[in-house]
N, C-alpha and C positions, 0 to 999 in steps of 0.2 A: 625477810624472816627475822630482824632486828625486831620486829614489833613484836611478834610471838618470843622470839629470847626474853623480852623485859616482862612478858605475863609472865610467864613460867622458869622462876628460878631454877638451874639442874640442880643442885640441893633436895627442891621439893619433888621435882618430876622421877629423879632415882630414890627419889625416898621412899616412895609408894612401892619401888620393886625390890629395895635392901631397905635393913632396919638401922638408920642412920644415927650416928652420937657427935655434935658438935666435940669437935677436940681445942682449937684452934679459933681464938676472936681477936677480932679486930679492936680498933682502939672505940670504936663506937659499941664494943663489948657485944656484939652479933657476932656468932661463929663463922669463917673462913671459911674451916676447914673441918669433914667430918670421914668417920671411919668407919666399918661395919662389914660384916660378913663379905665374901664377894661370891655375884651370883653365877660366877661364871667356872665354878668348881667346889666340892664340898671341903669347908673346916671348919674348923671350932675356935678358932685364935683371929677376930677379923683383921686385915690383909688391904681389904679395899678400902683407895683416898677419892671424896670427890672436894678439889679444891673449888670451891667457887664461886672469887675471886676472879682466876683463871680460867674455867671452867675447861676443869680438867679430870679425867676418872684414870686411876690404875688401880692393877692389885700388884702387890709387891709380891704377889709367891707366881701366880701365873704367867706374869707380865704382859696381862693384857691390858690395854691402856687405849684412847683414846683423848682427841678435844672435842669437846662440847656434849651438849643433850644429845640431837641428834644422832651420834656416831654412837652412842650408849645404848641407844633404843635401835638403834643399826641392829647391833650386834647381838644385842641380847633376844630380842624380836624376830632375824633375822629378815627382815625387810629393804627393802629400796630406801633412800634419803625422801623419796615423794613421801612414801609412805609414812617414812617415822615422824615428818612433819604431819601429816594427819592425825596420827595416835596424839602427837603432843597436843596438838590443837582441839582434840576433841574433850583430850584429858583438863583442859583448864578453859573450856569454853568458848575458844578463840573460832569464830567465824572467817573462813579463809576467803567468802565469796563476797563478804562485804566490800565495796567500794571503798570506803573513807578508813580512815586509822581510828577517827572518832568512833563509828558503828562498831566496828569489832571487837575497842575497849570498852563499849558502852556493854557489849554483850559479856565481857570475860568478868565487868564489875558485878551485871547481876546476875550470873552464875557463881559465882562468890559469897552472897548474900543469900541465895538459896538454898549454898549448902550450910552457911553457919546456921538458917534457923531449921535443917533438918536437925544437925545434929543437938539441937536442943532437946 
């Protein structure tokens, strides 16, 4: 599952479910760390950190927290760890039946490619 960790930044995979604000960069001046509503209760003041870095999710009011994508799409999904690795892998194109590491990233680059020229 290290191969699917490196497609799918948690950043980008809980970004698509919370409306994410870089707070936090590094010295390569890419954000760390971001903040934004958390989906796992209503408020208006966001609460919820995904570091990652660390790849780490909480919200400070609820104290639900987790590490990693996976435990994120656990929880919020409510699914098995089989399962959230499917949702991740489907969501960035990553073919899990492939054989080779090369085939799978050869599939997650042109599924990449095809959404940039959709969204032209």
């Amino acid at each position: 599952m290290d191969e699917l960790r490196e497609v799918a930044p948690i950043q980008l995979i809980i970004g698509q479910y919370v409306g994410l604000r870089g707070i936090r960069k590094g010295k390569d001046g890419i954000p760390k760390e971001y903040v934004g509503l958390c989906p796992f209760h209503p408020e208006k003041h966001p609460s919820f950190t995904v570091c990652a870095d660390r790849e780490f999710w909480c919200c400070h009011c609820c104290n639900n927290s987790g590490e990693g994508l996976f435990a994120f799409i656990m929880q919020f999904e409510q699914v098995s760890y089989p399962r959230a690795i499917e949702i991740v892998a489907v969501m960035v194109g990553f073919d899990l039946n492939s054989k080779t590491k090369k085939e799978r990233v050869k599939k997650v680059r042109k599924n990449k490619k095809n959404k940039a020229v959709e969204k032209r």
